[in-house]
C-alpha positions in Angstrom: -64.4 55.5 74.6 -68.2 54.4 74.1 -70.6 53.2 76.5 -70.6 49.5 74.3 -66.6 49.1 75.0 -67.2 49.8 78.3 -69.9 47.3 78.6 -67.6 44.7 77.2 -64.6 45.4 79.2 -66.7 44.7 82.8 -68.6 41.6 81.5 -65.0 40.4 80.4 -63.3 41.4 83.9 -66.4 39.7 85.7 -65.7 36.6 83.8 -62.2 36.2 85.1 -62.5 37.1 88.2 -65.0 34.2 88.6 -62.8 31.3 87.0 -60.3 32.5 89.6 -62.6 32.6 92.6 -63.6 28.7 91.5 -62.0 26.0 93.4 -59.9 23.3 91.8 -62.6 20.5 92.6 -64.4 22.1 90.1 -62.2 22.3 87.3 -60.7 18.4 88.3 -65.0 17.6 87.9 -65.1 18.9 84.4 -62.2 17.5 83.2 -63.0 14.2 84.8 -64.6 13.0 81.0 -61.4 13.8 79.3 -59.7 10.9 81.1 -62.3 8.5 80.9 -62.0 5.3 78.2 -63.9 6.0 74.4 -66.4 3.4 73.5 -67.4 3.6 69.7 -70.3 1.6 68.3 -69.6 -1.9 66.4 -69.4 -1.5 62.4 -72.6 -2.4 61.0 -73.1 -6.5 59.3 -73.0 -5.1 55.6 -69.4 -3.8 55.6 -68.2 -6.8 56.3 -69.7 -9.0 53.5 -67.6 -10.0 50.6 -68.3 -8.6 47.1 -67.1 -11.3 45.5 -69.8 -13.7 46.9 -72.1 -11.7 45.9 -71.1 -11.4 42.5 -71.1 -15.3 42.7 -74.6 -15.4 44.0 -75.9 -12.7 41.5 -74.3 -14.8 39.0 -76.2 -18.5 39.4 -79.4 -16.5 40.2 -78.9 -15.4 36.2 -78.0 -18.1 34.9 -80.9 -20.0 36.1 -83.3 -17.6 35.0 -81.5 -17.9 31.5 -82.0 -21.7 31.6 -85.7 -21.6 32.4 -86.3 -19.4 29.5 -84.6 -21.5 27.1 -86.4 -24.5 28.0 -90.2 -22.4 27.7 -88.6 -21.7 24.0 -87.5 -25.1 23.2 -90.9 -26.2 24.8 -92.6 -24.1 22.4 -91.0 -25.0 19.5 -90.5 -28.8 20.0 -92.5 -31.0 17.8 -94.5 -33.9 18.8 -93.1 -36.9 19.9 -92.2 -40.0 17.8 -92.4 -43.3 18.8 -90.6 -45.1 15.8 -86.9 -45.1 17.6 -88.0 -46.4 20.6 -90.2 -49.2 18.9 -87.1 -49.9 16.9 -85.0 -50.4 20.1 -87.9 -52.9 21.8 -87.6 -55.0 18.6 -84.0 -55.2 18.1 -84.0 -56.0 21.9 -86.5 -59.2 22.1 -85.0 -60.0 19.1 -81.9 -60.2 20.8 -83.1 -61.8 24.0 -84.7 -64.5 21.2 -81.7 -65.5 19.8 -79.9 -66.0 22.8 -82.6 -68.0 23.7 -82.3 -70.1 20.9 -78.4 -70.2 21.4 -78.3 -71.8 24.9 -81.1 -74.3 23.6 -79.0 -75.3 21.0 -75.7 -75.3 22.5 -73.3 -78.0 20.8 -75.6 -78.0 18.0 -73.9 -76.9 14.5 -73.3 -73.3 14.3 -75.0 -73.0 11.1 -78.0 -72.9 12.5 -77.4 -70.0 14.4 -77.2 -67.9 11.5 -80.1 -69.4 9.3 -80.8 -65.9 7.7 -78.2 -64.6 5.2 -78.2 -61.4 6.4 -74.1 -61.1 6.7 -71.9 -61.3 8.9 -73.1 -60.2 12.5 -72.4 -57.3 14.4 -69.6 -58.6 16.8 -70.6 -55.2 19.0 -74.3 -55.9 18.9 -74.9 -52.0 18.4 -78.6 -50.6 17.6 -79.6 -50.1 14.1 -80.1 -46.2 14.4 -76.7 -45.7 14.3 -76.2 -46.7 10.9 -78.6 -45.0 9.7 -77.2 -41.8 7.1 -78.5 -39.3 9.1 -75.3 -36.9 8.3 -75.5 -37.7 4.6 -78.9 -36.7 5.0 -78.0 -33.2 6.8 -75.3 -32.9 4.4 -78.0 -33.1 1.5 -80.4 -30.5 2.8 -77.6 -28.2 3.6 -76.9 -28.5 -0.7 -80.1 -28.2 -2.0 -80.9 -24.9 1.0 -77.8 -23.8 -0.6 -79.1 -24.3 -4.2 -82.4 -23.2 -3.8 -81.1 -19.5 -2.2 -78.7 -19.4 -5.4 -81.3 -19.4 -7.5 -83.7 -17.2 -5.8 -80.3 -14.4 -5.8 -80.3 -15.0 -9.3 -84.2 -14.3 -9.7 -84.0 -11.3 -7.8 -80.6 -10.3 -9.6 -82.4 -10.8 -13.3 -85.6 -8.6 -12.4 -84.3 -6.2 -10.0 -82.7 -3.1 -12.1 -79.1 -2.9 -12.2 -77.7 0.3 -10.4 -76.0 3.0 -12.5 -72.5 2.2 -12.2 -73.5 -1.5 -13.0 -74.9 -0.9 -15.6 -72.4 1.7 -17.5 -69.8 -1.0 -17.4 -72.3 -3.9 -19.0 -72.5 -1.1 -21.7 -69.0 -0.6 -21.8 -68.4 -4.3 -22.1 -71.0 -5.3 -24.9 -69.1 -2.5 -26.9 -65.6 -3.9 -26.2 -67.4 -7.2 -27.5 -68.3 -5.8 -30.9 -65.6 -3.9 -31.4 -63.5 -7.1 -31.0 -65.9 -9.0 -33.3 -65.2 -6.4 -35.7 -61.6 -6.4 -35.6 -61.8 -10.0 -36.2 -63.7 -9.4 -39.2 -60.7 -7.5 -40.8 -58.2 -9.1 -39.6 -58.9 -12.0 -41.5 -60.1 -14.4 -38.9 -60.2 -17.9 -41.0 -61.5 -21.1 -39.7 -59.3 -23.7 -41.8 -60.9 -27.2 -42.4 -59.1 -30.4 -43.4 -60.8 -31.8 -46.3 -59.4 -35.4 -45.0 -61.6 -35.0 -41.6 -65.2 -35.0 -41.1 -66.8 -31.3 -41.2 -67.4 -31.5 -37.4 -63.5 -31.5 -36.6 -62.1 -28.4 -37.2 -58.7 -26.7 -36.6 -58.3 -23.5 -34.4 -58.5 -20.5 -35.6 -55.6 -18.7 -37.2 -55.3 -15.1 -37.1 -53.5 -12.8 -39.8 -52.1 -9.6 -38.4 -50.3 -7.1 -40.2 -46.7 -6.5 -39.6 -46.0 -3.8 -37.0 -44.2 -0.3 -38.2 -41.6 -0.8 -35.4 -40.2 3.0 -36.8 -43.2 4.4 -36.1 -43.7 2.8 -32.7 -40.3 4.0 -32.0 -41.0 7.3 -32.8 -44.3 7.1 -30.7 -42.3 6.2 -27.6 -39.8 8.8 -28.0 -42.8 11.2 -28.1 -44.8 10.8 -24.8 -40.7 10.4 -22.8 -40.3 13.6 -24.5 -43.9 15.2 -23.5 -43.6 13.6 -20.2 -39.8 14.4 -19.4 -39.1 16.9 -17.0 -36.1 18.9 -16.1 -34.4 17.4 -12.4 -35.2 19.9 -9.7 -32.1 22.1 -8.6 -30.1 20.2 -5.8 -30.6 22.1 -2.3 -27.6 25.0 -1.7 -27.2 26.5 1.8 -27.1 29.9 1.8 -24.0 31.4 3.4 -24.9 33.5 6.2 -23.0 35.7 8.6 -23.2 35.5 12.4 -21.0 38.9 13.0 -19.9 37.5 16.0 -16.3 39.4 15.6 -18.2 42.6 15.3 -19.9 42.0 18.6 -18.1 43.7 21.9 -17.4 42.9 24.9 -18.3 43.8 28.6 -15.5 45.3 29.0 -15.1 47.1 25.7 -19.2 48.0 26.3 -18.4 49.3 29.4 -15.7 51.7 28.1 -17.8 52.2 25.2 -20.8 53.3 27.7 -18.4 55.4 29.9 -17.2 57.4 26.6 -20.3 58.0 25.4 -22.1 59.3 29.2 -18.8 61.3 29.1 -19.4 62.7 25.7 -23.0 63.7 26.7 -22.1 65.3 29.5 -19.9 67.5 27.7 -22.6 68.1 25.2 -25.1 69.1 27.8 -22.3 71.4 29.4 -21.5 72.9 25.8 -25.1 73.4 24.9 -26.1 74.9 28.0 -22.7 77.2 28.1 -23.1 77.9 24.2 -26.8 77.4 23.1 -30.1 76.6 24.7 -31.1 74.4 22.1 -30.4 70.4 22.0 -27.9 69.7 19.8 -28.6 66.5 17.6 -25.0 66.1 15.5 -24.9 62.2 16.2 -27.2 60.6 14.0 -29.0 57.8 15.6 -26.9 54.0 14.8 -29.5 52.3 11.8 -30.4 48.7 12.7 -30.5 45.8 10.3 -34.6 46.2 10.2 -34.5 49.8 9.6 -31.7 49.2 6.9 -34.0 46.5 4.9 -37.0 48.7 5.3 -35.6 52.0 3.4 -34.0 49.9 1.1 -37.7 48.3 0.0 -39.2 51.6 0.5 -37.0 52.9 -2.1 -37.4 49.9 -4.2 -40.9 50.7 -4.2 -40.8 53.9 -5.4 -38.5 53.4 -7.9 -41.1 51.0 -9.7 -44.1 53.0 -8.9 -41.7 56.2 -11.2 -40.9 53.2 -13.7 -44.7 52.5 -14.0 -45.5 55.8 -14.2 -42.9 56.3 -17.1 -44.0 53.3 -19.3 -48.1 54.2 -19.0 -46.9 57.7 -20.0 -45.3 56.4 -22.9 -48.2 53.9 -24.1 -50.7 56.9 -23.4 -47.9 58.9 -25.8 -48.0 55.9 -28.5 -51.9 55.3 -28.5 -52.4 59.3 -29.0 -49.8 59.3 -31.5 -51.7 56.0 -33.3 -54.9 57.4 -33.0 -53.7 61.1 -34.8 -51.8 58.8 -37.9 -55.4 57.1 -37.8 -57.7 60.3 -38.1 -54.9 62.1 -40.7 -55.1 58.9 -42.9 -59.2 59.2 -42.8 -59.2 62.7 -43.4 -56.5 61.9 -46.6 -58.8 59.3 -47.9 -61.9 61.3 -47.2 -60.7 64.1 -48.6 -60.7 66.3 -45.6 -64.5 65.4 -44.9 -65.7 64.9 -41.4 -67.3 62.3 -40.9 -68.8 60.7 -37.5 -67.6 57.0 -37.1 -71.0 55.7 -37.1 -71.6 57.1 -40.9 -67.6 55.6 -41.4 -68.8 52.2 -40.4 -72.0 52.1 -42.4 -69.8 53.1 -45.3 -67.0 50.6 -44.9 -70.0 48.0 -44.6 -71.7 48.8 -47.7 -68.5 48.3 -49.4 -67.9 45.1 -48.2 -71.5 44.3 -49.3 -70.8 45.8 -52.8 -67.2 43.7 -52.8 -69.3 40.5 -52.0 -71.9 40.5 -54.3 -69.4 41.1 -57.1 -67.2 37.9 -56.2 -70.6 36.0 -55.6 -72.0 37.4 -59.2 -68.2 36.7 -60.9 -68.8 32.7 -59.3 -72.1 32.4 -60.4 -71.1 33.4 -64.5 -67.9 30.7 -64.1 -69.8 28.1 -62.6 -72.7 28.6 -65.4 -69.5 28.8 -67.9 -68.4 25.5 -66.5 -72.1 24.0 -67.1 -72.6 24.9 -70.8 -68.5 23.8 -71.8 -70.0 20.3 -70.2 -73.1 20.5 -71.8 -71.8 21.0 -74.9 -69.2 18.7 -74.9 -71.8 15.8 -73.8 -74.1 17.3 -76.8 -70.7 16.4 -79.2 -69.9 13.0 -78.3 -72.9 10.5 -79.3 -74.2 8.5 -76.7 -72.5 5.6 -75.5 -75.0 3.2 -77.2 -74.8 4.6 -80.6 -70.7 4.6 -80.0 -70.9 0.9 -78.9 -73.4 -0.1 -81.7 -71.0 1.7 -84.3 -68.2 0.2 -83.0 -70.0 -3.6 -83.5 -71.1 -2.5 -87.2 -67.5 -1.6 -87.8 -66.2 -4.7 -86.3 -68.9 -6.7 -88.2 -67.7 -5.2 -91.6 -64.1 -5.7 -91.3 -65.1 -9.0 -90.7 -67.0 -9.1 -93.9 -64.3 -7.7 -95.9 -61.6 -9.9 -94.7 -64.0 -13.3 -95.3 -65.1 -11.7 -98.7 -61.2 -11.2 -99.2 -60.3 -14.7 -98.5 -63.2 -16.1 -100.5 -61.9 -14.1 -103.4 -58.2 -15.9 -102.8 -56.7 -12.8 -101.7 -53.9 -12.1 -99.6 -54.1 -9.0 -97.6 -50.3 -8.8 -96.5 -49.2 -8.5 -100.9 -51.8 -6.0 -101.0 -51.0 -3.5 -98.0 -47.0 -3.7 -99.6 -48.0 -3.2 -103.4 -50.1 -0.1 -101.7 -46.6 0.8 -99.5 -44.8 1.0 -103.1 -46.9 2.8 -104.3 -47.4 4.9 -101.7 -43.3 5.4 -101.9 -42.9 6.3 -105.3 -45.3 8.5 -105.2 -43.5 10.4 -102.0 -40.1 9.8 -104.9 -41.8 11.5 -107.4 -42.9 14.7 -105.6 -39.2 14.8 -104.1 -37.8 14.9 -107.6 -40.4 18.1 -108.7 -39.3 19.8 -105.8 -35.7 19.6 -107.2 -35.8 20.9 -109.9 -37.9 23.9 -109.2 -35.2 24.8 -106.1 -32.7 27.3 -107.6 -28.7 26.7 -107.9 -27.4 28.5 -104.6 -25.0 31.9 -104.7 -22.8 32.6 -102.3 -22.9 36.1 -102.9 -26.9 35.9 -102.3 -26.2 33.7 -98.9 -29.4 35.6 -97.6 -31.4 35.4 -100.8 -32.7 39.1 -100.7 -30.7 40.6 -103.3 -32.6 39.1 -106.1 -36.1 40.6 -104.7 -34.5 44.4 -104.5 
């Protein structure tokens, strides 16, 4: 124990042994307070004052400051005052107080002379004469022409302004729509028909002249885009059957055996391995899950098709070494057994292409001039079309001579082309007969008519 601790203990002892030495007086004077009555202070004014006057009082305080504004504005913009409408109203009223004047004067008098001007009938409600006045006509009027006058300024601005892009594509697009139309009009046939009967100012509508439609090929159109646009329905949805293996699942109490078989067979493992060898013996092969199952089966998947890739590059590698060596035995064949480097082989190859194309363009160039001079020369052969026209005239012009010169000589030409067929015919007789006579008699032993030449 420390000198502190003992310290504390003494002070603590000292302590109690006075509050036991006290007398009760004591202890009755200081808890004389306890029993006394509390006297709190009063809540202050402010708590108890209602918000909602307040709010009410706030309120008018506003709205008076509002109004006072808006008369300094309306001050400000008010125009000076007119004295026409109360002028108007002092004159309609001593006019008024004048004619009732004259009415008691002449009471019993004839009530024509009441109404000496021909003004109309009176106003039985003796109203004041502003109130006819048009003043909503009036309004109505300025309202229009406000109206009309910011209409035309839009249009103003609209006409100068520049029109934005898209705006402005479609007023292009329209003013070609218009002359296309104006064009299809033109060959359609559009024909204004007049009635002769009617002035020239009254006309008849237009009447338009369309071609009949090929229906067939329309048809065949319409099949067209239903064929280009038809698609194949999608396959209706199939749920896939699916196996919960619920019956395969045990149950406590087959788990329980299962459990207590297989702690029992492990036991006698351990005891058989320990009696027999020191090693662990591992003959049951762990139970494959579903996961593990579907993971060798796509890891042998997988190699499968990398061996299958493997094969088929080895085979195109085989067939683009076996093309290439056909290749380079056909070369060395043509060659001759020459080895040449490809870039010489390509220069050659080119130069014979050059060689082949100059020919054909040399062999074009001698037919096309061949074609010229057969043209040529046939033009040269045949006279020009005014010396064939100008013989054709002088020919004309003479058979007309001969035919006039004919019929002036009293001539028929119809007795002379016979007399000239006649002769003609017996001529043709004549030359018949010779031929006759100088044919021999025919053999039929010399059928041919080669035994008399040996």
């Amino acid at each position: 124990m420390t000198k502190r601790e003992e310290s504390l203990k003494r002070t603590k002892n000292l302590q109690s042994e006075n509050r036991r030495s006290q007398p009760a007086t004591v202890q009755d004077n200081a808890n004389m307070h306890l029993g006394r009555p509390f006297k709190a202070k009063p809540v202050p004014s402010h708590v108890y004052l209602p918000l909602y006057e307040k709010l009410l009082e706030d309120t008018t305080l506003r709205r008076e400051a509002v109004r006072a504004y808006r008369k300094e504005i309306l001050k400000s913009i008010e125009k000076p005052f007119n004295f026409t409408i109360r002028e108007n109203l002092k004159k309609e009223q001593n006019d008024f107080s004048q004619e009732k004047t004259k009415q008691e004067m002449n009471f019993g008098a004839d009530k024509k002379l009441l109404h000496s001007k021909d003004d109309g009938p009176p106003d039985p409600l003796n109203l004041p004469s502003q109130l006819y006045e048009k003043r909503f006509e009036r309004m109505q009027e300025d309202l229009l022409l406000k109206q009309i006058k910011r209409h035309l300024r839009a249009q103003r601005l609209i006409q100068s302004a520049s029109l934005p892009p898209g705006m402005e594509e479609r007023q292009h697009r329209m003013n070609l729509r218009k002359q296309e139309r104006k064009a299809r009009d033109k060959r359609l046939n559009r024909i204004s028909v007049l009635d002769l009967d009617k002035p020239e100012t009254e006309q008849k509508q237009y009447h338009y002249y369309h071609p009949a439609p090929d229906f067939k090929q329309l048809h065949w159109k319409s099949n067209k885009t239903l064929r280009r646009l038809w698609k194949p329905p999608p396959e209706p949805t199939r749920p896939k059957s699916f196996k919960l293996r619920t019956s395969e699942r045990a149950n406590s109490v087959d788990r329980r055996s299962l459990e207590i078989s297989k702690m029992k067979r492990t036991e006698e493992n351990i005891s058989q391995s320990i009696v027999k060898q020191p090693v662990l013996d591992s003959s049951i092969p762990p139970a494959l899950s579903r996961s593990t199952f579907l993971r060798e089966n796509y890891i042998r998947n997988s190699l499968a098709k990398a061996d299958l890739d493997a094969k088929k590059k080895e085979e195109t590698e085989y067939l683009r070494r076996m093309k290439q060596k056909e290749v380079s035995n056909t070369m060395k064949e043509t060659l001759g057994g020459q080895i040449i480097s490809p870039k010489q082989l390509i220069n050659s190859i080119t130069e014979e292409r050059k060689r082949q194309l100059v020919q054909n363009d040399l062999t074009r160039q001698a037919e096309y001039q061949r074609e010229l001079n057969a043209i040529q020369q046939r033009v040269a052969s045949k006279p020009l079309l005014l010396t064939r026209q100008s013989q054709i005239v002088a020919r004309k012009r003479a058979e007309a001579k001969f035919d006039a010169s004919i019929q002036n000589a009293g001539l028929n030409l119809e007795e002379i082309f016979e007399k000239c067929h006649e002769t003609n015919d017996k001529k043709t007789t004549d030359k018949k007969s010779m031929t006759k006579v100088s044919v021999e008699a025919y053999d039929p032993k010399n059928h041919f008519g080669d035994l008399g030449n040996n």
